[in-house]
C-alpha positions in Angstrom: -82.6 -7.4 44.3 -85.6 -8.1 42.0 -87.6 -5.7 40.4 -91.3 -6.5 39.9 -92.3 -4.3 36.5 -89.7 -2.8 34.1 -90.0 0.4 32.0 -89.6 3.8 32.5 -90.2 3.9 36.4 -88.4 0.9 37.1 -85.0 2.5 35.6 -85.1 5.4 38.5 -85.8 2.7 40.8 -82.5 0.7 39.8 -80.4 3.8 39.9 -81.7 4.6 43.4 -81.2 0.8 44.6 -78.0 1.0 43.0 -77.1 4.3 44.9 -77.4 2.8 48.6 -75.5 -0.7 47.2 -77.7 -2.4 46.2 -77.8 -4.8 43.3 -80.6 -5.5 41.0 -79.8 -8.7 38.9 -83.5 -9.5 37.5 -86.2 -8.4 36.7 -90.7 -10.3 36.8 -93.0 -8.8 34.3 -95.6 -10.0 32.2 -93.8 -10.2 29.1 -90.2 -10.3 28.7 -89.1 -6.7 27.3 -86.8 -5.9 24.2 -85.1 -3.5 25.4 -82.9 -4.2 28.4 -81.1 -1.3 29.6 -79.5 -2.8 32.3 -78.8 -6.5 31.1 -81.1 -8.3 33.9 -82.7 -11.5 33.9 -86.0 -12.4 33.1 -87.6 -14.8 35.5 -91.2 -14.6 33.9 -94.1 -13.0 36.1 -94.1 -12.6 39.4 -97.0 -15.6 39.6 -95.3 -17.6 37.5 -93.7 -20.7 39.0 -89.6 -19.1 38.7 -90.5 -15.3 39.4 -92.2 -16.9 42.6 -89.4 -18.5 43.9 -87.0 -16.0 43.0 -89.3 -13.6 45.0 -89.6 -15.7 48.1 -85.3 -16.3 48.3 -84.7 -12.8 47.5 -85.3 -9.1 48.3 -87.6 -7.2 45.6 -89.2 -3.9 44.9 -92.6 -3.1 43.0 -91.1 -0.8 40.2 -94.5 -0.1 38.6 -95.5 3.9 39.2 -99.5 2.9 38.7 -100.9 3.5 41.8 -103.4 0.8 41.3 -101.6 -1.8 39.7 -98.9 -1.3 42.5 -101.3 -2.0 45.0 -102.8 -5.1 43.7 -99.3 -6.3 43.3 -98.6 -5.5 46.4 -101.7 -7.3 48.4 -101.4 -10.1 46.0 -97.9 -11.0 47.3 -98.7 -9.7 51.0 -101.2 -13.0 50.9 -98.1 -15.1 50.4 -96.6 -13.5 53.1 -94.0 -11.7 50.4 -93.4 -8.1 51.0 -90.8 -5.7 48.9 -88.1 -3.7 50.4 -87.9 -0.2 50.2 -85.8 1.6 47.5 -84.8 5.2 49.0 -81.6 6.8 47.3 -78.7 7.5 49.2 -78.5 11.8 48.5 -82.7 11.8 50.2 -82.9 13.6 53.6 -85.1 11.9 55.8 -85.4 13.7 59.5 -85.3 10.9 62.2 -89.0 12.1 63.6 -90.6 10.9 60.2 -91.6 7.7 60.1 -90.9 5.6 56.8 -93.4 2.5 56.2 -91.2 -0.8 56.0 -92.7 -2.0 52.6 -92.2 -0.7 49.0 -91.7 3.2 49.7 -89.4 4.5 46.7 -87.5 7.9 47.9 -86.3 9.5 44.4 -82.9 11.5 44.4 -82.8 14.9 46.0 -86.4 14.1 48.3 -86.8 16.0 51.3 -89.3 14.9 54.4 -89.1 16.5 57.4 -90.0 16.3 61.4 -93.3 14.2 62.2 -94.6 13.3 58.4 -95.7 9.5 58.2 -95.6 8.1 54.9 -96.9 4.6 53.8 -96.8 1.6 51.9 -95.8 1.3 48.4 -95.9 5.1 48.5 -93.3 7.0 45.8 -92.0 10.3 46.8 -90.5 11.2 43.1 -87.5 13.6 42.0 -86.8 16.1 44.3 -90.1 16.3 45.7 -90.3 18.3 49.5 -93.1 16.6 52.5 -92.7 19.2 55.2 -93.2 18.9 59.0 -96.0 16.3 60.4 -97.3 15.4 56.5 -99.5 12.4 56.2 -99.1 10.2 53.0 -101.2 7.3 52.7 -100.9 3.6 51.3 -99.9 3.5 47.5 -99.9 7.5 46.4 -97.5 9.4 44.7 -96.0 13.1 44.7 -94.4 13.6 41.7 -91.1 15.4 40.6 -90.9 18.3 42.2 -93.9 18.5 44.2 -94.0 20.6 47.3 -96.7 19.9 50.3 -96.4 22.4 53.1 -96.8 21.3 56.8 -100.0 19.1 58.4 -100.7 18.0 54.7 -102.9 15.1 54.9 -102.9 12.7 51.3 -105.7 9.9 51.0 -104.7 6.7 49.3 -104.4 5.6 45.9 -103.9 9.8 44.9 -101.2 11.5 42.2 -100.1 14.6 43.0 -98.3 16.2 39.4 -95.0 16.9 38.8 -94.6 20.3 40.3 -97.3 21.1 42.5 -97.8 23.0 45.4 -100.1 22.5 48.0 -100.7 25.1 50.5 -100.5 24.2 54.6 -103.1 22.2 56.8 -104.5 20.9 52.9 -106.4 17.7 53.2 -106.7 15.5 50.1 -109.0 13.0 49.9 -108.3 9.0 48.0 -107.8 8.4 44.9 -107.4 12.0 43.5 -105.5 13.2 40.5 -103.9 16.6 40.9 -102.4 18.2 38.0 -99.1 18.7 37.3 -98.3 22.7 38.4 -101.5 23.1 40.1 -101.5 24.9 43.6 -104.4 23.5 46.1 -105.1 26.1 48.7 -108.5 24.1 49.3 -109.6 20.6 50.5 -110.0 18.0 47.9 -112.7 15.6 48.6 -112.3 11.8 47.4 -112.4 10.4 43.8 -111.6 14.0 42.4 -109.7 15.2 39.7 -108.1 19.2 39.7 -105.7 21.0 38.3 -104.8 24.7 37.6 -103.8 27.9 39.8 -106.0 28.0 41.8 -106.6 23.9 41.4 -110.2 23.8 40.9 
């Protein structure tokens, strides 16, 4: 395995490939880093004429937990027909009735989803976070550590949910919204918002 981006998020991702078998031998970035916790090669950027190769004979993962960034990664390479596995840890509990996109969907340690939730590409469901029954999670969000959404949640794309927050039943949250960590949302939140607090507001 590749990993596209490699910092702080990309070391959970290597510990979570590593946990189902997998092994992560190199690493595409921008720059090549100084510190190399985990000894892999640098094959340049993922544009650049070696990381391209390497990511068109090998499987890869987009270890980079900007929501933004991540995306245009990801669409970037989807135009060359290059699309990352997923990275979902081996101690996650996944009910057979969810349905897991295909594509670059990181499943932290200790993640529960349950019956009927849909979650989709390049999503990350982060440290122990729970997505109850029939929970929608769209393209390129994140739930952070610890997060709990009750059932017939509905997440728009490109949104952060903090570390720790919990957001009451039949909620729906619009895109790109930024949620506080340790808020509770017991109303709607319409597109392009930011909330936090108890009562998020």
């Amino acid at each position: 395995m590749i990993l596209i981006g490699y910092s702080g998020h990309a070391y959970v991702v290597h510990a979570i490939l590593e946990s189902s078998g997998k092994k992560v031998y190199a690493y595409c970035d921008s720059n090549k880093k100084e510190n190399n916790p985990f000894k892999l090669t640098y094959l340049g950027s993922e544009i650049s004429e070696v990381g391209a190769s390497a990511l068109s004979n090998n499987n890869f993962f987009i270890s980079i937990g900007n929501n933004n960034i991540r995306q245009k990664i990801y669409e970037n390479l989807e135009i060359r027909n290059l699309l990352p596995s997923n990275a979902i840890h081996n101690s996650a509990i996944i009910c057979k009735s969810a349905f897991i996109h295909e594509n670059g969907v990181m499943i932290s340690a200790g993640v529960i989803i349950n019956p009927l939730t849909k979650i989709g590409r390049g999503v990350i469901c982060n440290t122990g976070c729970i997505i109850e029954h029939e929970c929608t999670i769209s393209d390129f969000s994140h739930v952070g550590p610890g997060a709990i959404l009750c059932g017939n949640v509905t997440v728009g794309e490109n949104s952060f949910i903090g570390a720790g927050t919990v957001v009451r039943q039949g909620i729906t949250i619009g895109k790109n919204v930024i949620i506080g960590a340790g808020s509770v949302v017991v109303k709607d939140i319409s597109d392009n918002s930011t909330v936090m607090g108890c009562p998020a507001k």
